[in-house]
N, C-alpha and C positions, 0 to 999 in steps of 0.2 A: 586576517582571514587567510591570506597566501600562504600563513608560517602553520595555520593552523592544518588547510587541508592538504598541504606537503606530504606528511607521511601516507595520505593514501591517494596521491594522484594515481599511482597505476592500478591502485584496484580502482577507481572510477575512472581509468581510460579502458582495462579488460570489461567492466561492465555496460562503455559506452558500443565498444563492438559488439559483445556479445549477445546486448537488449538491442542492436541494428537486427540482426539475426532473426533473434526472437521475435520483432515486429513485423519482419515482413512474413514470418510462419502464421502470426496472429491472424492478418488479415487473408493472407493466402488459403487457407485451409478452409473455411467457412465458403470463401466464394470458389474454389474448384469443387467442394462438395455441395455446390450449388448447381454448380456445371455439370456433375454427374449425375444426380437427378435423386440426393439424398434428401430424405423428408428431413421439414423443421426440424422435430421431436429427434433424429440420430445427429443435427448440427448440435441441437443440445446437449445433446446426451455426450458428446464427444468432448464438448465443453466443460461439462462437467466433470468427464473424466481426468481430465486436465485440473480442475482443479479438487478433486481424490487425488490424485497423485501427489498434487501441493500439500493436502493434508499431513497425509502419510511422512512426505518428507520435516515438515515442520515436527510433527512427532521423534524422526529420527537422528535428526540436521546437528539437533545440540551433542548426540550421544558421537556422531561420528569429529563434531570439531575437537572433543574431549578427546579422544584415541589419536587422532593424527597430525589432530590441527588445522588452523584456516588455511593455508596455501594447498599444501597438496588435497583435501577436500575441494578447491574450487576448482583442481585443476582434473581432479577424477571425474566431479558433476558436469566441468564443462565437457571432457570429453564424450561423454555416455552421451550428455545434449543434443551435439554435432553430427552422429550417427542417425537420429530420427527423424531429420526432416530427408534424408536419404531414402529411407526407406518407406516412409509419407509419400513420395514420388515413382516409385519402381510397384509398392502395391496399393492399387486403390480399392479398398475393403471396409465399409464402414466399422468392422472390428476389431481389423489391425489398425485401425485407425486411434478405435477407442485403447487400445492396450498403448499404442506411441504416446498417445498423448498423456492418459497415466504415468507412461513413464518420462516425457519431460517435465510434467507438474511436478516428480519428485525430484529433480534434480534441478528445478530452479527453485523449489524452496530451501533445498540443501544451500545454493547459492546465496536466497539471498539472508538465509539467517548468518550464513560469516559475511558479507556485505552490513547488512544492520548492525550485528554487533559489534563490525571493528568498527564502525564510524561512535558508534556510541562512547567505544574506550577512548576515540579521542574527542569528545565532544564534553561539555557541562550545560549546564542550565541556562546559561546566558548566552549561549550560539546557538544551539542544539536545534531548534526550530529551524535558523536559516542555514546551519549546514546541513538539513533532511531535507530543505527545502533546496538547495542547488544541488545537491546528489539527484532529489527527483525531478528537477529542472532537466540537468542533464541525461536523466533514462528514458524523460515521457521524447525530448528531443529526438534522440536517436531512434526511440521506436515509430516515430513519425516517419523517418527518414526511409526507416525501414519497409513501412506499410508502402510508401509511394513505387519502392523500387517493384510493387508488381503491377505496375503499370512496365518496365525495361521488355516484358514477353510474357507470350502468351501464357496464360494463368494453366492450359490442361497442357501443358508441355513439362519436360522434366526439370528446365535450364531453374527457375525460380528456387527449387527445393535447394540444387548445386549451394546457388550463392547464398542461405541459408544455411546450408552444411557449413559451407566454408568461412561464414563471418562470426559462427559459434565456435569454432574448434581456433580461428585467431583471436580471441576476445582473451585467451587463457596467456596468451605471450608477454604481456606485460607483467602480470603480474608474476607469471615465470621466472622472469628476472630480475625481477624488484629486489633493492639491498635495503626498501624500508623497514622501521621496525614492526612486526606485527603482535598483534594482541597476547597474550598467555594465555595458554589451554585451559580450558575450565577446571577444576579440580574434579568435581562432581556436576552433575546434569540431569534433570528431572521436570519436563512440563508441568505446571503446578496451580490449574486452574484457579482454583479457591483461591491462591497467593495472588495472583492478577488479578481476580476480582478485588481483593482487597486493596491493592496496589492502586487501581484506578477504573473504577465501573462506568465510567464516562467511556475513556479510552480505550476497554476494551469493547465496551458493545458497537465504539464506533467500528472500532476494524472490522469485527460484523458485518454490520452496515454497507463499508464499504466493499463487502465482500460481496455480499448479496446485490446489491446495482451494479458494480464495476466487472465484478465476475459476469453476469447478463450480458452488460455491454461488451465486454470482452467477445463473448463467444457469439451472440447474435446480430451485434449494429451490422455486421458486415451484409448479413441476410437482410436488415431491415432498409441497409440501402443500397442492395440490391435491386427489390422490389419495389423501393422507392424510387427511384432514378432507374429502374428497368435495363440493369447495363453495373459492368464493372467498376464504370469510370465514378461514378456517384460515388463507390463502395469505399474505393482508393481515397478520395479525397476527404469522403465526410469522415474516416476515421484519422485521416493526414490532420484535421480541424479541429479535431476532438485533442489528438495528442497536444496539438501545437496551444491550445490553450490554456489545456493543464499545465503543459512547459511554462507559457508567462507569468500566471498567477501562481506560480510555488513559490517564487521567492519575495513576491509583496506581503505575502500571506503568510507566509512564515518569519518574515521580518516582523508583522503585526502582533503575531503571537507571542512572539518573543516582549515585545514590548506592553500591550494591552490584556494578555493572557488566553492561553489557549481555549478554555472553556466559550468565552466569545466567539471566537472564532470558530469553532465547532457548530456554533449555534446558527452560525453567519452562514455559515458555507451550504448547511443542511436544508436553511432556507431557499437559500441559492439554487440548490441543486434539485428538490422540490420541485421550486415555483419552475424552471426551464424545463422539467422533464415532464411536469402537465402542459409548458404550452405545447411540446412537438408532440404531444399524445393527440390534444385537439387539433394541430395544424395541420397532422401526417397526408390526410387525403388532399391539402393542396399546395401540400410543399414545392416549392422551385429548388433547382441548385443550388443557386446561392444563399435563399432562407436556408437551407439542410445545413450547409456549411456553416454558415453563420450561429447559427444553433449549435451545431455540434462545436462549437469555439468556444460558445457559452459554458456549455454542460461539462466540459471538460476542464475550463478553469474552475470550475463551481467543484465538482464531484471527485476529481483526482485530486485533488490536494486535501481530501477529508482521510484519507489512510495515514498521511506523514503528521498533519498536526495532531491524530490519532496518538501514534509511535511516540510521539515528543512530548504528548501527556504526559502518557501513561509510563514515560522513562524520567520525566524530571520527578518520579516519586520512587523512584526503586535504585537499592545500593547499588554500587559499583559491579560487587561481586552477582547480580541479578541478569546482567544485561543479556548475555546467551539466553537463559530460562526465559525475560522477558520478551525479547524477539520470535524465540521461537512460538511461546503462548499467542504472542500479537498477529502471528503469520497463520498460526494455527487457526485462530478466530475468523481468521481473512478469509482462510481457504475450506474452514466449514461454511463461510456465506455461498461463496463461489462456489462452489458442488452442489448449493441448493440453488443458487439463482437462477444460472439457464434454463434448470426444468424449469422453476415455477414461471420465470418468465417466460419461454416458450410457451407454455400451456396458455398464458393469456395471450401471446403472438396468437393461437392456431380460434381463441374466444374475441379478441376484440382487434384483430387488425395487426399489423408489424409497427405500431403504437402504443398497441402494450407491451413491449419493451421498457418502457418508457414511463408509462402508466404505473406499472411495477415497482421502477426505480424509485419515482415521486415517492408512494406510499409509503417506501426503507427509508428515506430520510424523513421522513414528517415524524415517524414511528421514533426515531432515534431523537428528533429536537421537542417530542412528549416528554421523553424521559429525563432527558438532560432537565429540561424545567421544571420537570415535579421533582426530580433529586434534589435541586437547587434551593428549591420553593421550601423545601422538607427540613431540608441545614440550615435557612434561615429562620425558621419557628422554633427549631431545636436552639439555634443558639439565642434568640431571644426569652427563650422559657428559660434559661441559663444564665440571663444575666446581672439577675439580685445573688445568685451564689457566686459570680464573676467578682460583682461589684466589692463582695464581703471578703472573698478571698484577697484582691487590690490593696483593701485597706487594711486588712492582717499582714501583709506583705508588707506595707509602706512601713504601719506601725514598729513591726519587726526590726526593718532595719536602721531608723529613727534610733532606737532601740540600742541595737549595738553600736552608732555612732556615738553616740551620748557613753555607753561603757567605755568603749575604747577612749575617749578623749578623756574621760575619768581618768584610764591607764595611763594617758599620758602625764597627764597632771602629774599622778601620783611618783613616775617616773621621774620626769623630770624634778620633783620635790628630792625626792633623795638621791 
């Protein structure tokens, strides 16, 4: 495993700064526009713009690693990055707001389609699960890490945005200098919907999926425990519990798949994350601290590791020369859920409590482990209606070869006779 993730230690040490960064922007932003006195419906909308922005880049991310390449691409996105949580802090506008955050969604999708796809180029079918899984081990990590740092000062002060500026624009140094080998530029690059459906309709409707809950969560838990815990401190810690849980369960969970197959686990998890995101719909009005947290531990081992064994599907079925095009379709899927999520889940925050959140969530995953089992259900009557022409072919097959063993030994004979 050491020899394997060698060539990209420094892009997973730039990405461990740089997502420090971006977490504590994640949670910061929702609870000072808290503080300001912005309605749900423009935390959402902000959210969302954020991830429109991630669209758009997923749209673009492949066309630009083709022209210049992965390194100097991460190192333009991280800087463009670094500059928004700056001016996040100098103006408080809920529409410069909306415009920053469109433009960092595009340039962390730029991000992370060359992240995906070099880990892909070094990755095969029989790791590939548990090296997505300690790549996201160590992103949900540091954005944990991140989220806490805005507890260091006060949230409507400018100091928070600073250290957010500055741990995006050092995220780009390592791999600045890296003398690893990195991937070859695509030849050609094209988002190719249809080709990804075909490739894996599991795995891309999960990134959907997880687009649509994760994206919500993203942009609202902050709001929802806020008002839950009536105080920033809640807001800090229950997203601090949330990340730290996804961190542990990525790499059992991905170990799993690797060994028992993805599809289970897809199955497994969507349960998971369901069943925990009904119970905190019905607990909300008497949540404690520590139930919050504890919850938010759950949901987040449950529901964060539904995007990587997603990726690791819908990749153990596509060539070599796919992986840019497949990344970016998988991110693209991600960040059409995200652009819709926050709305729709605000709109049930503002109808049933800062529980539907939550409520939301559950219905994305029941909705996705529908499908997966009537897909599933669907393949097995198809290949059982298939298997008197299975059988018949088998034994044309056998006969066949019987067949030429019997000539060929004839050959020999006759060889050997003269």
């Amino acid at each position: 495993m050491n020899k394997t993730l060698a060539p990209v230690a420094a892009l997973l040490l730039s990405v461990s700064i740089l997502l420090a960064g971006q977490g504590l922007q994640g949670t910061l932003l929702p609870v000072r526009a808290s503080i300001e006195g912005f309605a749900t419906i423009s935390i959402g909308a902000m959210g969302a713009a954020y991830f429109l922005g991630f669209t758009i880049g997923c749209l673009k991310g492949g066309e630009l690693v083709r022209r210049v390449g992965h390194v100097r691409v991460f190192l333009a996105m991280s800087a463009i990055a670094s500059a928004s949580p700056l001016v996040h802090g100098m103006v408080v506008q809920p529409a410069i707001w909306f415009l920053l955050r469109l433009l960092t969604g595009f340039c962390l999708a730029v991000l992370y389609v060359v992240i995906e796809s070099w880990l892909n180029d070094r990755a095969d079918n029989d790791n590939r699960g548990v090296i997505f899984s300690i790549y996201a081990m160590i992103t949900l990590t540091v954005l944990a890490a991140g989220q806490m740092m805005t507890l260091m000062y006060d949230p409507s002060g400018l100091e928070l945005f600073v250290i957010a500026s500055v741990l995006v624009s050092l995220g780009a140094v390592p791999v600045a200098l890296s003398t690893s080998p990195t991937p070859d530029q695509p030849h050609a690059f094209s988002v190719n919907m249809k080709r990804l459906w075909q490739i894996s309709p599991s795995g891309t409707l999960g990134c959907l999926v997880a687009g649509l809950a994760n994206g919500a969560f993203w942009a609202l838990a902050p709001v929802f425990a806020t008002v839950v815990g009536d105080g920033v401190s809640l807001a800090a810690w229950f997203m601090t519990f949330a990340v730290v849980g996804g961190a542990v369960a990525q790499w059992p969970l991905g170990m799993l798949s690797d060994r028992i197959g993805r599809r289970k686990v897809l199955v497994g998890v969507s349960v998971g994350g369901a069943a925990v995101g009904a119970t905190i719909f019905y607990a909300t009005p008497g949540l404690t601290f520590l139930t919050a947290n504890l919850l938010a531990a759950c949901w987040g081992a449950l529901a964060f590791p539904l995007y990587t064994i997603a990726v690791a599907y819908a990749n153990d079925r596509a060539e070599i020369s796919e992986y840019v095009t497949v990344s970016s379709g998988l991110l693209l899927m991600y960040g059409i859920g995200a652009t819709v999520g926050p709305f729709v889940a605000s709109l049930m925050m503002q109808g049933r409590g800062p529980g539907g959140l939550f409520a939301f969530a559950a219905i994305m995953h029941v909705a996705l482990i529908v499908f997966i089992v009537v897909r599933t259900l669907r393949g097995r009557r198809a290949a059982e209606q298939q298997i008197a022409f299975v059988d018949a072919l088998s034994a044309v097959q056998t006969a066949s070869v019987v067949y030429e063993e019997e000539i060929q030994q004839l050959s020999d004979s006759e060889t050997g006779t003269q």
